[in-house]
C-alpha positions in Angstrom: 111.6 59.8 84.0 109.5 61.5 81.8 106.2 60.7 83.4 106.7 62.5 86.5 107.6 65.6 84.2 104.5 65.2 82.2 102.7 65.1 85.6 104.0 67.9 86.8 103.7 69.6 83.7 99.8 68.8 83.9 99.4 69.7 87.0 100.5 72.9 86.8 98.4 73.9 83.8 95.4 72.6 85.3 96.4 74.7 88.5 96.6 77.8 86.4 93.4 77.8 84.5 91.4 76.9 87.7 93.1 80.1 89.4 92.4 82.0 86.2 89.2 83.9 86.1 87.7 85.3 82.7 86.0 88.5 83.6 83.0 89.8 82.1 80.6 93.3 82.5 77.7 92.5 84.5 74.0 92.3 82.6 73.0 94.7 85.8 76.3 96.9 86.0 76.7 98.3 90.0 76.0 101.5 90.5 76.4 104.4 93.8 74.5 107.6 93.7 75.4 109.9 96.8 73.7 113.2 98.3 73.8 115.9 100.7 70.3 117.1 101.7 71.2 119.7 103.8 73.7 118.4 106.6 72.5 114.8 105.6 74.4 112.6 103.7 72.2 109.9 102.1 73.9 107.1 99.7 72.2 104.4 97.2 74.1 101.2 96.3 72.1 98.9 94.0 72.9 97.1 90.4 70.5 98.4 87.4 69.1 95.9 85.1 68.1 97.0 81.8 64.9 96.6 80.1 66.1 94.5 76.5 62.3 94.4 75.0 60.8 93.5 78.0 57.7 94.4 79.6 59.3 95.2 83.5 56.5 95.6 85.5 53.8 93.2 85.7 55.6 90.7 84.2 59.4 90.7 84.8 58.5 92.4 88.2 55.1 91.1 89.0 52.7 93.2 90.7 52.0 93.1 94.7 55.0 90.6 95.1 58.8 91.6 97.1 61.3 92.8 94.4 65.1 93.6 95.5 64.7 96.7 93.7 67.4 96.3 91.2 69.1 92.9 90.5 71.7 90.9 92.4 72.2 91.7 95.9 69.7 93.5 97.8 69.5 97.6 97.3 71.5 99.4 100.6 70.7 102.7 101.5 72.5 104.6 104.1 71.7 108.0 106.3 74.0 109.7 108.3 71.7 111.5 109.9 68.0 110.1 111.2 65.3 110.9 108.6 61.8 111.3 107.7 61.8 108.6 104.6 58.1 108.6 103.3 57.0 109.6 106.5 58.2 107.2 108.6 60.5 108.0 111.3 63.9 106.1 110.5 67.6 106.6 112.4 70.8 106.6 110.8 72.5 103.7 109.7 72.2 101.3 107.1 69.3 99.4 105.3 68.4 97.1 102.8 65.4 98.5 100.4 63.0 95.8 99.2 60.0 97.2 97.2 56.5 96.1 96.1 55.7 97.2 93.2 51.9 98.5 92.5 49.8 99.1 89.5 49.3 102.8 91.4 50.8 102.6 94.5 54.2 100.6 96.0 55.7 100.0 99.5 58.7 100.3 100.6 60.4 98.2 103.7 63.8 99.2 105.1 65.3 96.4 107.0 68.8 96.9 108.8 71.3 95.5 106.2 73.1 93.1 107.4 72.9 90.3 104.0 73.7 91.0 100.5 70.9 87.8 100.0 67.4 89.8 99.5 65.7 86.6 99.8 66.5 86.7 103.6 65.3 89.8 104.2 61.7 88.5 103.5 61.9 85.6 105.9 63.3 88.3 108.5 62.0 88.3 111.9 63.1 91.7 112.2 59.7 93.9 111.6 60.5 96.6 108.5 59.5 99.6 108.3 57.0 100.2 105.5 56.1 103.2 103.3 53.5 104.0 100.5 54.0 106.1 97.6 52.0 106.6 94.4 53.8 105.7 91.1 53.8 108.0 87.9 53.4 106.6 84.6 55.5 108.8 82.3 54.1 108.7 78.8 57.6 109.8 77.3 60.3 107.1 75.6 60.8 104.6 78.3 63.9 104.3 80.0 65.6 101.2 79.3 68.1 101.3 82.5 66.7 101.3 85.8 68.3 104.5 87.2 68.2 105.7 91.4 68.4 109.4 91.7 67.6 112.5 94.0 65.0 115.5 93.2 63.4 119.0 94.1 66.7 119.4 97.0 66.2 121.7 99.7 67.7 122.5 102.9 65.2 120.7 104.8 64.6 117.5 102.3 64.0 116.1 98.7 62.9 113.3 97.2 64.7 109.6 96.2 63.2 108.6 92.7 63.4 105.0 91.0 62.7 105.4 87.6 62.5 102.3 84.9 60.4 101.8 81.4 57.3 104.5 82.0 57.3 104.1 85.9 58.7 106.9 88.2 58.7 106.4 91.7 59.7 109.5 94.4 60.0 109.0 97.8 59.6 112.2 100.6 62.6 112.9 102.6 63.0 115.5 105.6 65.6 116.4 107.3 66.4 117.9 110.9 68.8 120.7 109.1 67.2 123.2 111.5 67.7 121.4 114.6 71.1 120.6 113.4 72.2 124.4 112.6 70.9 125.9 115.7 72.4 123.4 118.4 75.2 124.6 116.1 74.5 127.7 116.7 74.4 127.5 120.0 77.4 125.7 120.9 79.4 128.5 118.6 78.1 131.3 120.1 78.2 130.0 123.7 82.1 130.1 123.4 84.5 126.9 123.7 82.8 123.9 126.3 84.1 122.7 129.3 86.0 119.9 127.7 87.6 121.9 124.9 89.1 124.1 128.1 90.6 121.0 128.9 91.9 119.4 125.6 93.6 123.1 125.7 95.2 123.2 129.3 96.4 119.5 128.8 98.0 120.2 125.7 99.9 123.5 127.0 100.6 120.6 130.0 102.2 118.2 127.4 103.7 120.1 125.5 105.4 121.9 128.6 103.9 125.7 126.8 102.6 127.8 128.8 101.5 126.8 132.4 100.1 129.9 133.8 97.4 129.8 130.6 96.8 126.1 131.1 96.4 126.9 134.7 93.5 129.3 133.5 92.2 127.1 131.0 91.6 123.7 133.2 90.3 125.9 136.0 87.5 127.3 133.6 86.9 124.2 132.6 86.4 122.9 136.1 84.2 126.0 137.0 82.2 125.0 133.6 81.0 121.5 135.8 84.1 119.6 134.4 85.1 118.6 138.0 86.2 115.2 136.8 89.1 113.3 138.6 91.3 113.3 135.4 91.1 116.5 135.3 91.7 117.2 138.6 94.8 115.7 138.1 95.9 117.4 135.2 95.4 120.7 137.3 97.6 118.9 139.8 100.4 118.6 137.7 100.2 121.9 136.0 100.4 123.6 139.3 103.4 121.5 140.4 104.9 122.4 137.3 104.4 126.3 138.1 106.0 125.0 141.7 102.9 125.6 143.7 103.4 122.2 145.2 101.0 122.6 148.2 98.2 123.6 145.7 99.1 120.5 143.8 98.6 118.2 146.9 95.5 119.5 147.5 94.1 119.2 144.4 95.6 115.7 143.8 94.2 114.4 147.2 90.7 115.6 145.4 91.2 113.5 142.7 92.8 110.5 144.6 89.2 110.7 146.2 87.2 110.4 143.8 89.2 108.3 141.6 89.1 105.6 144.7 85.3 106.3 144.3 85.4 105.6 141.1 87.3 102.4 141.7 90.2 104.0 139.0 93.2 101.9 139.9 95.3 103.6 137.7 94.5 106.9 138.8 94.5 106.0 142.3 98.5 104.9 142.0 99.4 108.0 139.6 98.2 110.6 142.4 99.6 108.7 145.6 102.9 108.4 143.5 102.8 112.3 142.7 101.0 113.0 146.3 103.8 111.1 148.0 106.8 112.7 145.9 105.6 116.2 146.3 105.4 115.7 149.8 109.1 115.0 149.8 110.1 117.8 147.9 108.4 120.8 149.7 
């Protein structure tokens, strides 16, 4: 009997330490850096390997070859806006930046992230897009870190920097802040759109508030081009809620119309349903 105990006994330890982990720090700790360049927000996630007595470039880095910048996983950069990165046109979204690191000059290729694996970014068939900058050697105390940051902000741009033993790096950014804040502009000043009108009047609808100003609202909205069948049929509703039951008719037999244009089943039943029942109660 006591050999099935032992086993079990055995198998239970062995179960536990191959479920147990022992964690460590990382040699090239993760990092995030995050900033707002005018209405753009633009985020760095890369691991930063440190220099331990090393000579980086040229020989832990070599010249002219593809580098991860940083260590592990490839370095992911993200825009929420589109950009002008280096001087290349790029749109929001994600992207995995692989360097080439120069004596004087590096490029930079953005590929769309979709791997944590650098190494298949290279063998990509997907074309990257591919900036020069001139490097700066720093004759100050190197700086044993690698480190990502942001520079020289203004509403309209700034520059990314890498930054590692003498090397510093920046990168030109732009910005469409001033395209951004007048359509802003614009849409503020020019009053609520025809859809907010709406969102309006069929809340008042919903809610059962009141009809006479959703009646206004959804009627500006319509005059605004919003001549939709859904909305239509809001208007519908509102006005046989107000008890103007021949107006409601009307305007539901407009939206049956072009909801059965529109091959909108649903639609199609809702207002023959409503159409039908109104017709019985005038």
């Amino acid at each position: 009997m006591k050999k099935p105990i032992v086993l079990f006994f055995f198998l239970a330890l062995t179960t536990a330490l191959v479920q147990a982990q022992i964690q460590t720090p990382s040699a090239s700790p993760s990092a995030k850096v995050e900033q707002k360049i005018g209405l753009t927000d633009v985020s760095v996630e890369y691991s930063r390997p440190s220099k331990k007595g090393r000579v980086i470039f040229g020989n832990v880095v070599p010249f002219d070859e593809v580098w991860r910048t940083g260590a592990n996983a490839a370095t992911k950069i993200t825009f929420s806006e589109d950009v002008i990165f280096g001087g290349a046109e790029v749109k929001k979204g994600s992207y995995a930046l692989l360097s080439k690191p120069g004596k004087k000059t590096w490029s930079f290729m953005l590929y769309p992230h979709n791997s944590t694996s650098w190494s298949s970014y290279t063998e990509s068939d997907v074309t990257p897009i591919t900036i020069t900058t001139d490097a700066i050697t720093m004759p100050e105390e190197s700086v044993e870190s690698m480190m990502i940051g942001f520079d020289n902000l203004t509403n309209h741009g700034g520059d990314l920097f890498l930054l590692w033993e003498k090397t510093f790096v920046p990168i030109a950014i732009k910005v469409g802040t001033d395209k951004a804040v007048e359509a802003s502009i614009t849409k503020v000043m020019g009053g609520p759109s025809a859809g907010d009108y709406y969102s309006a009047a069929n809340y008042y609808y919903t809610e059962k508030k009141d009809m006479k100003q959703a009646l206004e609202w959804v009627n500006t909205s319509i005059a605004k081009g919003n001549e939709k069948y859904w909305v239509l049929r809001t208007k519908s509703l509102i006005q046989a809620e107000l008890g103007d039951k021949k107006g409601a008719i009307e305007t539901a037999e407009k939206s049956l119309a072009m909801a059965k244009k529109d091959e909108d089943a649903a639609y199609v039943k809702m207002n023959e349903e409503s159409i039908a029942e109104w017709k019985k109660s005038k």
